[in-house]
N, C-alpha and C positions, 0 to 999 in steps of 0.2 A: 903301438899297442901290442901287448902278450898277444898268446897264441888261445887263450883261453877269454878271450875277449869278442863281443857279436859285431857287426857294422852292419847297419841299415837307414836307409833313408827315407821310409816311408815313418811318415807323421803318424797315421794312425797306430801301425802297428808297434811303433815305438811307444808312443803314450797307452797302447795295451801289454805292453811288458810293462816299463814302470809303472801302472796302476798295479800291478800283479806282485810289484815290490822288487823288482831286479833292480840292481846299482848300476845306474846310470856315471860311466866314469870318465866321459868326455863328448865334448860334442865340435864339432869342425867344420867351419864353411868354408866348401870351394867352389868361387865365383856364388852361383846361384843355388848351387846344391847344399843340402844341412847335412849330414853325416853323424848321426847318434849310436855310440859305444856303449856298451853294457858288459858287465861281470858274466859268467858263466853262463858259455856257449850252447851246451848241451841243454840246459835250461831257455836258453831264448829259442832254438831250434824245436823243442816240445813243445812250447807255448804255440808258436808261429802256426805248428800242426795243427794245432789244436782251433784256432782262428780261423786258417785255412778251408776246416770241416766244420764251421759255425758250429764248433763246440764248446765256444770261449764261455768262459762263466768269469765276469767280474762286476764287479760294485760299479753301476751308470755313474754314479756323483765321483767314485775314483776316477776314473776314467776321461769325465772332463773334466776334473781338474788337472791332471797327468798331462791333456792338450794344452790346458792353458799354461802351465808350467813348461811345458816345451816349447810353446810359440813366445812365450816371455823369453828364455834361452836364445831362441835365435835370432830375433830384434832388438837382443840387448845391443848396446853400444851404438 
């Protein structure tokens, strides 16, 4: 991955950036662990803070669907 690219592996906060609309550009399992990449860092770094201070503000119906579309991702195959 570029250097302008996020890695995180927590589920929730990854299905609240992409509810938020970050491009989601890779996703990687090793062993047991999910590893979710996203577009532009400084952007997923704001969001995170902003989560972090339950400051978050996004649409509940984005947002599970965002989980459900990442847990389909990492069961696929």
């Amino acid at each position: 991955m570029n250097m302008d690219t996020y890695k995180i592996k927590d589920l929730y906060i990854a299905a609240y950036l992409y509810a938020e609309g970050l491009e989601l550009c890779d996703v990687e399992k090793t062993g047991k662990v999910c590893w979710f990449y996203f577009v532009d860092k400084n952007r997923c770094e704001q969001l995170i803070s902003l989560y972090w201070k339950n400051q978050a503000i996004s649409k509940i119906k984005s947002y599970t669907d965002a989980i459900r579309t990442l847990k389909d991702l990492i069961y696929a195959n």
